[in-house]
GUVODREN-527402 format. One record per atom (N, C-alpha, C, O): chain; atom name; x, y, z. Coordinates in steps of 0.2 Angstrom, whole numbers, padded with zeros to 4 digits. Layout:
["A","CA",[X,Y,Z]],
...
//
This chain:
["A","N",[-0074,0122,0131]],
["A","CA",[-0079,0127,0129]],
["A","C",[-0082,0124,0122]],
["A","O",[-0077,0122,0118]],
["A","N",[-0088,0124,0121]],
["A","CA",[-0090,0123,0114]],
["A","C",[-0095,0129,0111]],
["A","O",[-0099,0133,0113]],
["A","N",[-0092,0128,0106]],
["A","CA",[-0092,0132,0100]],
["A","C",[-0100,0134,0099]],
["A","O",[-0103,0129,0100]],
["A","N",[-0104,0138,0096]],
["A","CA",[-0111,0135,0094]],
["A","C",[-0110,0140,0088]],
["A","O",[-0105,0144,0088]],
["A","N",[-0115,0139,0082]],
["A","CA",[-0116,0140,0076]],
["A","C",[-0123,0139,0072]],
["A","O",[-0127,0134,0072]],
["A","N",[-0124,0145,0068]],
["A","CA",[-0131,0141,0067]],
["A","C",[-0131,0140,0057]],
["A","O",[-0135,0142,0053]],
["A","N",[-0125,0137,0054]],
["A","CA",[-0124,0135,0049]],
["A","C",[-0127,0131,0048]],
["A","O",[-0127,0127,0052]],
["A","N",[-0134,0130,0041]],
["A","CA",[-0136,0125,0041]],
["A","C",[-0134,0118,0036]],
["A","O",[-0135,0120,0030]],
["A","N",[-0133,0114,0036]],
["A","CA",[-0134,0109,0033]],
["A","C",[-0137,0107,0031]],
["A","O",[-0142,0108,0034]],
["A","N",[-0138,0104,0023]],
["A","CA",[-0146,0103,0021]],
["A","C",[-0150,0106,0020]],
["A","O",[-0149,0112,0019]],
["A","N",[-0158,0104,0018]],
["A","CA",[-0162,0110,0020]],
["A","C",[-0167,0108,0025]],
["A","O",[-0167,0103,0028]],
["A","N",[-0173,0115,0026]],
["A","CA",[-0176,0113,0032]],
["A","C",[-0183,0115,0029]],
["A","O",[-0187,0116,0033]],
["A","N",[-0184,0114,0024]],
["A","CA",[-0190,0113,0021]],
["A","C",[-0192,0121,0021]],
["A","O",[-0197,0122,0018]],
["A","N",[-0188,0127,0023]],
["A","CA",[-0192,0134,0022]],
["A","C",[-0193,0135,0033]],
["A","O",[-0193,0141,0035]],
["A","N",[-0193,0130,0035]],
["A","CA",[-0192,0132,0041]],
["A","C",[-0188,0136,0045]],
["A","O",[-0182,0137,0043]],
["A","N",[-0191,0141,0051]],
["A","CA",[-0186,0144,0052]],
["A","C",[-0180,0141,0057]],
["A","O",[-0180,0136,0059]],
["A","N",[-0175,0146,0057]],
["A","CA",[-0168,0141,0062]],
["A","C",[-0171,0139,0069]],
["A","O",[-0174,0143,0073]],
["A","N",[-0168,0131,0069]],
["A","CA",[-0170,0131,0076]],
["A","C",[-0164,0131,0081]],
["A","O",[-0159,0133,0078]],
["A","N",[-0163,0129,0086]],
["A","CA",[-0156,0130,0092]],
["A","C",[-0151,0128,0087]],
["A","O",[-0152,0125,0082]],
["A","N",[-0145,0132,0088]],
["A","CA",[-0140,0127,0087]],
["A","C",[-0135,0122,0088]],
["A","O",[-0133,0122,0094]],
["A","N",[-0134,0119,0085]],
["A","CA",[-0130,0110,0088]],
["A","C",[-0122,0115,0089]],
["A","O",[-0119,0119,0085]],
["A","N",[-0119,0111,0094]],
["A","CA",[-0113,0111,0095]],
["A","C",[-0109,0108,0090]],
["A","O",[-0110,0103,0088]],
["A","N",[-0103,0113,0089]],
["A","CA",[-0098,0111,0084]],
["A","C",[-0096,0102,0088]],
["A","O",[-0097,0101,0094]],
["A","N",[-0094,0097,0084]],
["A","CA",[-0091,0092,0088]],
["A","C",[-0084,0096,0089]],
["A","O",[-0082,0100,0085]],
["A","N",[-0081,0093,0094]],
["A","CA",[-0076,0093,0098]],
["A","C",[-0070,0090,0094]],
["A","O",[-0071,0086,0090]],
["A","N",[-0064,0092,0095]],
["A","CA",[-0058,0088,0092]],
["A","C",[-0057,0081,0093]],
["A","O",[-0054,0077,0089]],
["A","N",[-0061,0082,0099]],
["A","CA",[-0059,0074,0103]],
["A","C",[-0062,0068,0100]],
["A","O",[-0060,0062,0101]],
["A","N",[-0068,0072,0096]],
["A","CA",[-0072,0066,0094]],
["A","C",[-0071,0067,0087]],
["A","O",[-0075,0063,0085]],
["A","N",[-0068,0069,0082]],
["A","CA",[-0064,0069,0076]],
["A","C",[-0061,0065,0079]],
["A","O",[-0064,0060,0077]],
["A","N",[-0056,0063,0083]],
["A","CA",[-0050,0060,0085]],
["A","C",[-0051,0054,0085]],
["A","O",[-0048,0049,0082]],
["A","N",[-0058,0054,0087]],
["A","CA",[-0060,0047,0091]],
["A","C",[-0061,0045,0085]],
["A","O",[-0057,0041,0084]],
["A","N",[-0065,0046,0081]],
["A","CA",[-0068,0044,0073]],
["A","C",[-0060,0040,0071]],
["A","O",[-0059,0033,0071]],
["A","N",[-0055,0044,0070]],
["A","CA",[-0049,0042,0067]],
["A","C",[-0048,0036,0070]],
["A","O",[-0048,0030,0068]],
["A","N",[-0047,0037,0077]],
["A","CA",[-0044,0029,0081]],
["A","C",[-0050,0025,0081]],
["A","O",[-0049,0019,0081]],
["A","N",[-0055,0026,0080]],
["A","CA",[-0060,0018,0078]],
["A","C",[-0058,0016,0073]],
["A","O",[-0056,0010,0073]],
["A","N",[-0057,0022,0067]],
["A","CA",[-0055,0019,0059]],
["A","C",[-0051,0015,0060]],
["A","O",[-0053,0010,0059]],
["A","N",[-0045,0016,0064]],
["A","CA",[-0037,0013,0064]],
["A","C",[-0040,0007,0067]],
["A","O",[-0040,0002,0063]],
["A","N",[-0042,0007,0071]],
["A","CA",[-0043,0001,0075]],
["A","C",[-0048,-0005,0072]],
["A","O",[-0049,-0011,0074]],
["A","N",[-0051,-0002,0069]],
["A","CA",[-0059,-0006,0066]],
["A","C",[-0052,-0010,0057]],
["A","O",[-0053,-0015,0054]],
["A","N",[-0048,-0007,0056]],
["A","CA",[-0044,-0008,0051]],
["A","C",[-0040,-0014,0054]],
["A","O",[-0039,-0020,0051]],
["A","N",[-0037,-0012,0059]],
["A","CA",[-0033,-0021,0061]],
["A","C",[-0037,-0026,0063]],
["A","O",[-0035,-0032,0061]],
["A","N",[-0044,-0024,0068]],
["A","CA",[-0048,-0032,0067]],
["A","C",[-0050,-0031,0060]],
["A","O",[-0049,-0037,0058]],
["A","N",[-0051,-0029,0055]],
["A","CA",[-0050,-0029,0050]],
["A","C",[-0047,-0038,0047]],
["A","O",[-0050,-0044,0046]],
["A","N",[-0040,-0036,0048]],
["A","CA",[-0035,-0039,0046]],
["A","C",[-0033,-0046,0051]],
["A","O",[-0030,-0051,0050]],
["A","N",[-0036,-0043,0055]],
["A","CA",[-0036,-0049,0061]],
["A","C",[-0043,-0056,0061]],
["A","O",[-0043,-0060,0065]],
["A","N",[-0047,-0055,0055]],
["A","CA",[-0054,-0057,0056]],
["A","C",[-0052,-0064,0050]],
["A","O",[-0049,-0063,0045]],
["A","N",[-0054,-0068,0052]],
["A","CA",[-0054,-0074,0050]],
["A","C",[-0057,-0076,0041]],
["A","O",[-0055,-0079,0036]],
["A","N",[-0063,-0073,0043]],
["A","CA",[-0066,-0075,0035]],
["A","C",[-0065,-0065,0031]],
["A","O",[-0064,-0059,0033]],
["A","N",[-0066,-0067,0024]],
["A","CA",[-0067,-0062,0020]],
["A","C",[-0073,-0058,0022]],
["A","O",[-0073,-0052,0022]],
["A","N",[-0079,-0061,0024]],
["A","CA",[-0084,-0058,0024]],
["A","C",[-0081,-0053,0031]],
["A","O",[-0078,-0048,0029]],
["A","N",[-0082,-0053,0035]],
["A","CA",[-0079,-0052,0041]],
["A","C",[-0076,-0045,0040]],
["A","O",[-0078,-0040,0041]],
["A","N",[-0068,-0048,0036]],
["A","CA",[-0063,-0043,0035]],
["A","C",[-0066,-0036,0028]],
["A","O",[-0064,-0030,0028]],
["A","N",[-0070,-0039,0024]],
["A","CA",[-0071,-0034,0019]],
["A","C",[-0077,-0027,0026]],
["A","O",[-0076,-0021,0027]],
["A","N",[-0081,-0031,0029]],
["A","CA",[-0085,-0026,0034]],
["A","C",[-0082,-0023,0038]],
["A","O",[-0084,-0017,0040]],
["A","N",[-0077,-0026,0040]],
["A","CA",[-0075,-0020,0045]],
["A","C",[-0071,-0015,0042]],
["A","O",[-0071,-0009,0044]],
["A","N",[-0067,-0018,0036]],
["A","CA",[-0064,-0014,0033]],
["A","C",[-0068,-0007,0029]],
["A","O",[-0065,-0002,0027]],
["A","N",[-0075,-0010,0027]],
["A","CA",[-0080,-0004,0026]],
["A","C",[-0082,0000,0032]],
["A","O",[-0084,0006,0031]],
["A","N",[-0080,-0003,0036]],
["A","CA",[-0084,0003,0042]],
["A","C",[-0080,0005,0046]],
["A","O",[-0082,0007,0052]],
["A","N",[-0071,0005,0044]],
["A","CA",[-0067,0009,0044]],
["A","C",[-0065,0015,0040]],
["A","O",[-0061,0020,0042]],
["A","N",[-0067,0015,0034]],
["A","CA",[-0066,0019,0030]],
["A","C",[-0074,0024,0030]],
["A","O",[-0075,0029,0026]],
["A","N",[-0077,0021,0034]],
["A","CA",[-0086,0024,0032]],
["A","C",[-0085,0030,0039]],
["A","O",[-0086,0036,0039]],
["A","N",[-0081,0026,0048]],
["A","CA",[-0079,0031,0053]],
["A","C",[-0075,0037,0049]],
["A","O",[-0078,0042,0047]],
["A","N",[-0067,0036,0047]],
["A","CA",[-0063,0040,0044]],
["A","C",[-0067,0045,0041]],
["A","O",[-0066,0051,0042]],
["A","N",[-0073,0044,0036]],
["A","CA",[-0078,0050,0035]],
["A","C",[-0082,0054,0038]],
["A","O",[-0086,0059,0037]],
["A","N",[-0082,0051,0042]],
["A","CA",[-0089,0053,0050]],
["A","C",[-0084,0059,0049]],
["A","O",[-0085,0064,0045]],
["A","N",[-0078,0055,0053]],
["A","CA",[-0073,0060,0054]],
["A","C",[-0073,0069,0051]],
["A","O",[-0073,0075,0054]],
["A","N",[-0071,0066,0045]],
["A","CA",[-0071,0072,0043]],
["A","C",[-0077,0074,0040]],
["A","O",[-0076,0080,0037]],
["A","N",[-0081,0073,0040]],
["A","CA",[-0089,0076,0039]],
["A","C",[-0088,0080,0046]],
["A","O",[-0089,0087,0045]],
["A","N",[-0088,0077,0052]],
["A","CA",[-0088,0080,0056]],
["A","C",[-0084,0085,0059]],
["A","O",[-0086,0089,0063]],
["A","N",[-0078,0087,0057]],
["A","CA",[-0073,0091,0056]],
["A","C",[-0078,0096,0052]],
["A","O",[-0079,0102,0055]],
["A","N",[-0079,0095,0047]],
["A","CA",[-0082,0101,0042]],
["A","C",[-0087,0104,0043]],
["A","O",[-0088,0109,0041]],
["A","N",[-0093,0099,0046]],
["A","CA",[-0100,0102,0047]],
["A","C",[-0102,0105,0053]],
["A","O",[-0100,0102,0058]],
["A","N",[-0105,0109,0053]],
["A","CA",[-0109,0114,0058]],
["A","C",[-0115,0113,0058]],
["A","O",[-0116,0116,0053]],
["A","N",[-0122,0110,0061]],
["A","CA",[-0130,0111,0060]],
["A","C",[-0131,0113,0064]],
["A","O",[-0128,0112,0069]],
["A","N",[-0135,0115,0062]],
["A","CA",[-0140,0119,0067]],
["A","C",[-0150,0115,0064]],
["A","O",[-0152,0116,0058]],
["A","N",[-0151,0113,0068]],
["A","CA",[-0160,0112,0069]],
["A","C",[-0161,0105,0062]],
["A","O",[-0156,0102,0060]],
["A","N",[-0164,0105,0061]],
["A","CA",[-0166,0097,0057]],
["A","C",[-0165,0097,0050]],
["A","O",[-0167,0102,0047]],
["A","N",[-0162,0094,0047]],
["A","CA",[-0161,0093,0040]],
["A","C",[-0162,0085,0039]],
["A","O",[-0162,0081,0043]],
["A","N",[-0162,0084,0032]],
["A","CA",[-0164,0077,0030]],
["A","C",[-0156,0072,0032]],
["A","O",[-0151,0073,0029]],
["A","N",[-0158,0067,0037]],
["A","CA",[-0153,0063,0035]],
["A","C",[-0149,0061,0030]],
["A","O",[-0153,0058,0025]],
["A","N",[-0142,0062,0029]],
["A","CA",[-0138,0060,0022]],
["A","C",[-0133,0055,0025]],
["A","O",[-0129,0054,0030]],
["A","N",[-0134,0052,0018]],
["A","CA",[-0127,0047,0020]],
["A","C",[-0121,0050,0021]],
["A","O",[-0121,0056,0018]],
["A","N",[-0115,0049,0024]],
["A","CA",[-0109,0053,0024]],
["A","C",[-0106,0052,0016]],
["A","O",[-0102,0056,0013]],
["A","N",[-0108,0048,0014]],
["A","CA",[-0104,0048,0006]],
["A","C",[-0108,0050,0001]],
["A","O",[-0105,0051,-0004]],
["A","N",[-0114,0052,0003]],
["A","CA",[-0118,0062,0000]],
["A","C",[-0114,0067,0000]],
["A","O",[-0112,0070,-0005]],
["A","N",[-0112,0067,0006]],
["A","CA",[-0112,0073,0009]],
["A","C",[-0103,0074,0007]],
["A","O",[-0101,0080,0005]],
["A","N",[-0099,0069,0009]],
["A","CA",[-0092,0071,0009]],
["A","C",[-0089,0075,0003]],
["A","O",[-0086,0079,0003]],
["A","N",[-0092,0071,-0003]],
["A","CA",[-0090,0075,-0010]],
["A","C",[-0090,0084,-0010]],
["A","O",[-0086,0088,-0013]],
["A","N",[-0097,0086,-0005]],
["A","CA",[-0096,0092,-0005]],
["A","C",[-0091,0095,0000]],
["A","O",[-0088,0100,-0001]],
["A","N",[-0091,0093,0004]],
["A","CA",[-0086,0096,0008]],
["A","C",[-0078,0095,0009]],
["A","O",[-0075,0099,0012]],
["A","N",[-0074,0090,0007]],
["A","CA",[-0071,0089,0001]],
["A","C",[-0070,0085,-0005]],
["A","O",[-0069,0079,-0005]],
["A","N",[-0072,0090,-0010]],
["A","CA",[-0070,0086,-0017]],
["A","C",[-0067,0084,-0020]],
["A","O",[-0067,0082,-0026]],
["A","N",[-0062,0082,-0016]],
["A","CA",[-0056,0080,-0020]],
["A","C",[-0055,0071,-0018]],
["A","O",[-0051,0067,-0020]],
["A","N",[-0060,0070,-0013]],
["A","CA",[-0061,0064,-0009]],
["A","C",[-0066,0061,-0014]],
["A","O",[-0065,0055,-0013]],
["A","N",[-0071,0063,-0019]],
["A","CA",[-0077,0062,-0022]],
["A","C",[-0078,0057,-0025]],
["A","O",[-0083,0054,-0024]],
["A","N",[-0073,0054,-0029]],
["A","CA",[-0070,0048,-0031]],
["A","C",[-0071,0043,-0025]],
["A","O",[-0075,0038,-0025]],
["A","N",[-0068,0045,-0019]],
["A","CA",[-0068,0039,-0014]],
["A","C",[-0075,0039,-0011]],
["A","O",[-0075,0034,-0008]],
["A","N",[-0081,0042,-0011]],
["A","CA",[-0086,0042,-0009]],
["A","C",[-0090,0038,-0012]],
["A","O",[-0093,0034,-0010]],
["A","N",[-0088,0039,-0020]],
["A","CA",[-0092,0034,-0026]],
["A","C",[-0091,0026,-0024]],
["A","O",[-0095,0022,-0022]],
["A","N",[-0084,0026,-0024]],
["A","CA",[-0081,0019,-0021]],
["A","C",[-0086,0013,-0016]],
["A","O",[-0088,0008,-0016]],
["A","N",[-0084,0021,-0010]],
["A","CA",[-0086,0016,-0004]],
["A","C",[-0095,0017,-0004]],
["A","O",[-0098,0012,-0005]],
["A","N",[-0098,0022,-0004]],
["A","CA",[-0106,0020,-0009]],
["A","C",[-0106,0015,-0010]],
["A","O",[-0109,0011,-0006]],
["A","N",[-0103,0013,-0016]],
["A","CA",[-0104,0007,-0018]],
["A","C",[-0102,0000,-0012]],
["A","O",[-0106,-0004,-0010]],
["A","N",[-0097,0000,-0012]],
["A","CA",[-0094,-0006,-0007]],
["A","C",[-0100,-0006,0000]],
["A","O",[-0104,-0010,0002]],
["A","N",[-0100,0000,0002]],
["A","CA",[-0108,-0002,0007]],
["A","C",[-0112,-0005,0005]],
["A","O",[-0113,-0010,0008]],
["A","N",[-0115,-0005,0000]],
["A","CA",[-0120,-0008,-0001]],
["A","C",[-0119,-0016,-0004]],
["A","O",[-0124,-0020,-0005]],
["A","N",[-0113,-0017,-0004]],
["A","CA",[-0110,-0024,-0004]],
["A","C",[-0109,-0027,0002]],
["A","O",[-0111,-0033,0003]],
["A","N",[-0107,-0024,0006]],
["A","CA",[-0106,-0024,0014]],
["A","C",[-0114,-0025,0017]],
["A","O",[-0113,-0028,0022]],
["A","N",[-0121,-0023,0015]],
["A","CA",[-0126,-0023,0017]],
["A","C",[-0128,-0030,0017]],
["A","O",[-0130,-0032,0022]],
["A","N",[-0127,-0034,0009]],
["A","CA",[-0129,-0038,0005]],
["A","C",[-0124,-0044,0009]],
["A","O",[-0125,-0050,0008]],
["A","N",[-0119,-0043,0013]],
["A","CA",[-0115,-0048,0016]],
["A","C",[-0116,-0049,0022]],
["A","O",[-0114,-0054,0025]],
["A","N",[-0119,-0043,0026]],
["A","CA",[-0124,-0044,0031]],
["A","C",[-0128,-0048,0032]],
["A","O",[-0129,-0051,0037]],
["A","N",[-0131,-0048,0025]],
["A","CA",[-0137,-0050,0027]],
["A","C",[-0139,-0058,0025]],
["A","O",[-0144,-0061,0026]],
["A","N",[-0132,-0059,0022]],
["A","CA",[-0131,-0065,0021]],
["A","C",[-0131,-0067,0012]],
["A","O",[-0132,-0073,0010]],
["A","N",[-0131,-0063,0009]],
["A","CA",[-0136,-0062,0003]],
["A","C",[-0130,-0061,-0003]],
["A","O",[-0133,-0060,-0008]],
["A","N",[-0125,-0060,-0003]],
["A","CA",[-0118,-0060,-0006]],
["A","C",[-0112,-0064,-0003]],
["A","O",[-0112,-0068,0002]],
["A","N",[-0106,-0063,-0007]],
["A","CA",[-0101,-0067,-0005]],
["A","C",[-0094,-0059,-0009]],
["A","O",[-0095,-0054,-0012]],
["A","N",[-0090,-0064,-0006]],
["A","CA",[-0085,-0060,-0004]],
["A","C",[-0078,-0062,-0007]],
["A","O",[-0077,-0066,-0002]],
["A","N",[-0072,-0062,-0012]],
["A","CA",[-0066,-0067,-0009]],
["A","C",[-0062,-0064,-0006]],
["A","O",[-0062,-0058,-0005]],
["A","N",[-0057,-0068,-0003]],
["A","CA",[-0052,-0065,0001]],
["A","C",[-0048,-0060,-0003]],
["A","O",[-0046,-0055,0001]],
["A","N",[-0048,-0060,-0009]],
["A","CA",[-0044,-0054,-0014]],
["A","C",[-0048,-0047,-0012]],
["A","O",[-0045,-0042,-0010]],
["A","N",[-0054,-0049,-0014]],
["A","CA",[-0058,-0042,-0014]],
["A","C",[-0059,-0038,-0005]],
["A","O",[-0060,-0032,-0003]],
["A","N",[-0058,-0043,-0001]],
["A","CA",[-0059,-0040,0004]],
["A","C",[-0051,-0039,0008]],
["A","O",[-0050,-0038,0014]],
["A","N",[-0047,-0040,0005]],
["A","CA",[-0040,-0037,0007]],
["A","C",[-0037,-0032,0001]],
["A","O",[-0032,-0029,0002]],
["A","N",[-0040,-0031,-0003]],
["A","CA",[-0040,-0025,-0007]],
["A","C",[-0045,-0020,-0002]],
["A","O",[-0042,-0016,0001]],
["A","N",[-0050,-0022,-0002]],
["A","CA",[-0055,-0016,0001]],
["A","C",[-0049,-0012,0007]],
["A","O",[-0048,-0006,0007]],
["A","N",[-0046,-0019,0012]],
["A","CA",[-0042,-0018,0018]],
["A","C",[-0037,-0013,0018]],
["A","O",[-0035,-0010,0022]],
["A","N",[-0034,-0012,0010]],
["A","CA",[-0029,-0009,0008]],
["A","C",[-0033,-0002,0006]],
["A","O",[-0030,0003,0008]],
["A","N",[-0038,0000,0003]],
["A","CA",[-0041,0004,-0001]],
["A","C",[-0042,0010,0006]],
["A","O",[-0041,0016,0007]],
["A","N",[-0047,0005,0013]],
["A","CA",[-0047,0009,0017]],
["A","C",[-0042,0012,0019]],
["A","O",[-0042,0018,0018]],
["A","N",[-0037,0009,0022]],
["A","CA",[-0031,0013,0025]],
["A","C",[-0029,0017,0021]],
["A","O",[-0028,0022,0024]],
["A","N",[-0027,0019,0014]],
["A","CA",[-0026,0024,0011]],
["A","C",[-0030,0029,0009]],
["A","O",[-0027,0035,0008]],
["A","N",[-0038,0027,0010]],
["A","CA",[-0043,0034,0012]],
["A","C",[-0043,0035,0021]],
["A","O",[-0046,0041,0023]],
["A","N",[-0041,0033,0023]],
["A","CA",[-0039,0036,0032]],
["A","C",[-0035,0039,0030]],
["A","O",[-0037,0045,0031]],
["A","N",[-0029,0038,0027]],
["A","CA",[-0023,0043,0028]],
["A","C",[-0023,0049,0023]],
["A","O",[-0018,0053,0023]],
["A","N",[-0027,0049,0020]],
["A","CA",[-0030,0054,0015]],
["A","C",[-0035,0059,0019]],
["A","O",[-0036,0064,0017]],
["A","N",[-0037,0057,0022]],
["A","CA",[-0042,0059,0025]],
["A","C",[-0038,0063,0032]],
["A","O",[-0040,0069,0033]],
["A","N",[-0034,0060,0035]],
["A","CA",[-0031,0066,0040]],
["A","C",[-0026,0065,0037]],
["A","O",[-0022,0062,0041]],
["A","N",[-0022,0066,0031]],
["A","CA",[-0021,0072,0026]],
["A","C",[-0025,0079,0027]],
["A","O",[-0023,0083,0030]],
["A","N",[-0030,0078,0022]],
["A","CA",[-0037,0083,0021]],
["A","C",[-0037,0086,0028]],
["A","O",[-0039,0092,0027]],
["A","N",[-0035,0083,0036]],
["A","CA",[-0039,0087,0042]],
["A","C",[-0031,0088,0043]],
["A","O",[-0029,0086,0048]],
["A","N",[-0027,0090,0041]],
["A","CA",[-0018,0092,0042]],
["A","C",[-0018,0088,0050]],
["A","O",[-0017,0091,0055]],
["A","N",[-0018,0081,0049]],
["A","CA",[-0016,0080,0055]],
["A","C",[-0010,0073,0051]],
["A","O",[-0010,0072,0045]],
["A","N",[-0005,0071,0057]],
["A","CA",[0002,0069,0053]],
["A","C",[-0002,0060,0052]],
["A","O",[-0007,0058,0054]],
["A","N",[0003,0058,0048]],
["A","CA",[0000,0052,0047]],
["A","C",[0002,0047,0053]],
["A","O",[0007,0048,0056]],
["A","N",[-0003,0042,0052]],
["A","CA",[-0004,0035,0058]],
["A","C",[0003,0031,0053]],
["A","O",[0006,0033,0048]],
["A","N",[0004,0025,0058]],
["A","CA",[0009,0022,0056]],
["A","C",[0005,0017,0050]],
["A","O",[-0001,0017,0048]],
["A","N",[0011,0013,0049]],
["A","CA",[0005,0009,0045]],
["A","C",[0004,0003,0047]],
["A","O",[0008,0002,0052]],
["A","N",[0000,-0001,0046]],
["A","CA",[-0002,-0006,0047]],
["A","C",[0003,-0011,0047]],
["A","O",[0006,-0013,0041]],
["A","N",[0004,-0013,0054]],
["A","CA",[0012,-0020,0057]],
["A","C",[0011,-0025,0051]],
["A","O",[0006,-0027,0049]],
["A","N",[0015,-0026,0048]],
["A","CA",[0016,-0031,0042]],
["A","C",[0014,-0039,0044]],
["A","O",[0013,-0043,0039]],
["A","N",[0012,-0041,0049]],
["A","CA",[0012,-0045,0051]],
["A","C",[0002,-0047,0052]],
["A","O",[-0001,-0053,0052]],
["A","N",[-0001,-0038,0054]],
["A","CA",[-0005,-0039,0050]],
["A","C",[-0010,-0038,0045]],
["A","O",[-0016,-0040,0045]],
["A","N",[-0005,-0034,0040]],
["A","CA",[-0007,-0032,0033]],
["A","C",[-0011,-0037,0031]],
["A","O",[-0008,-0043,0031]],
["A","N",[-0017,-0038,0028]],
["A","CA",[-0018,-0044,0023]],
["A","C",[-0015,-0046,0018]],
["A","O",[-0014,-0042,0013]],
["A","N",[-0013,-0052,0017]],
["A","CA",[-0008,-0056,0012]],
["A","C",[-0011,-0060,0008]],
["A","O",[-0008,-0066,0008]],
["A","N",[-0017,-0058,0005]],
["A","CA",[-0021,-0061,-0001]],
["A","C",[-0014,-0063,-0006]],
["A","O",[-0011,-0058,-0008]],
["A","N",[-0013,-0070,-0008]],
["A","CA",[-0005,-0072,-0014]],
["A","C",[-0011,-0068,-0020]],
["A","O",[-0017,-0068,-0019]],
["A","N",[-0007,-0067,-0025]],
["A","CA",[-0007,-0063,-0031]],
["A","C",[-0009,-0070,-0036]],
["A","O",[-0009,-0069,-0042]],
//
C-alpha cells in the first residue's frame, strides 16, 4: 500500500496543490543504500584514480538520495534541488557532509569531463570519507550498520 501526502517541498511559486506524489517505499531507501554499498566497492575495485574518486562520489551522492528520500514527501512541482541543498535541512547534523561532497561533485564533473585530475590519495581518501557518510547516514535512518569494506578491497594509497 502507498502512502500519499500532500507535504510540500520547496515552493510552487504561490500555485495551488497539485496531486500528491507517493511516499517512496522502504524498498527503494533500501535500494539507494545497496547502490551506495556496491557503487563503493567498484569504487575500490577501479583501476585509475579518476575512476575510483567518481564512483566513490556517487556513492556518497545515492546514500543521500536515500535519505532525502526517507524524509521527503511532495506533492505537485517544485524547483529541482541538488540533494546536497536539500539534505542540510532535513538532517543537520549531516550539513558539514553536504558542504564536502558539493564541493567534491563538482570535482568529479570537472574529471568527467576531462578537465581535472585526481591522485590516488585523494581519491581513496574520498573512498574512505564515502563509506563513513553511508554509515552515518543509516545511522541517521536507525537502520544497523553494513559490514565494512573486505580489507582486501579497501583502497591502500602508502602514506
Amino acid at each position: 500500500m502507498t502512502t500519499m501526502s500532500t507535504h510540500r517541498v520547496g515552493s510552487s511559486g504561490g500555485r495551488s496543490a497539485h496531486a500528491p506524489t507517493p511516499v517512496p517505499s522502504a524498498g527503494t531507501v533500501l535500494d539507494l543504500l545497496d547502490r551506495s554499498r556496491a557503487g563503493l566497492v567498484q569504487a575500490c575495485q577501479s583501476q585509475s584514480a579518476a575512476q575510483r574518486y567518481t564512483e566513490a562520489h556517487l556513492a556518497a551522492l545515492r546514500a543521500a538520495a536515500a535519505l532525502v528520500a526517507a524524509r521527503t514527501v511532495t506533492a505537485g512541482r517544485s524547483r529541482p534541488r541538488s540533494v546536497w541543498e536539500v539534505l542540510p535541512r532535513l538532517a543537520p547534523e549531516l550539513g558539514e557532509w553536504a558542504v564536502f561532497f558539493a564541493a567534491s561533485g563538482r570535482r568529479r564533473l570537472a574529471l568527467e569531463r576531462g578537465s581535472g585530475g585526481v591522485s590516488a590519495r585523494e581519491a581513496d581518501d574520498l573512498v574512505r570519507q564515502s563509506e563513513t557518510f553511508l554509515e552515518l547516514v543509516r545511522r541517521t535512518l536507525h537502520l544497523p550498520f553494513a559490514e565494512p569494506l573486505p580489507g582486501e578491497l579497501a583502497p591502500t594509497t602508502p602514506w
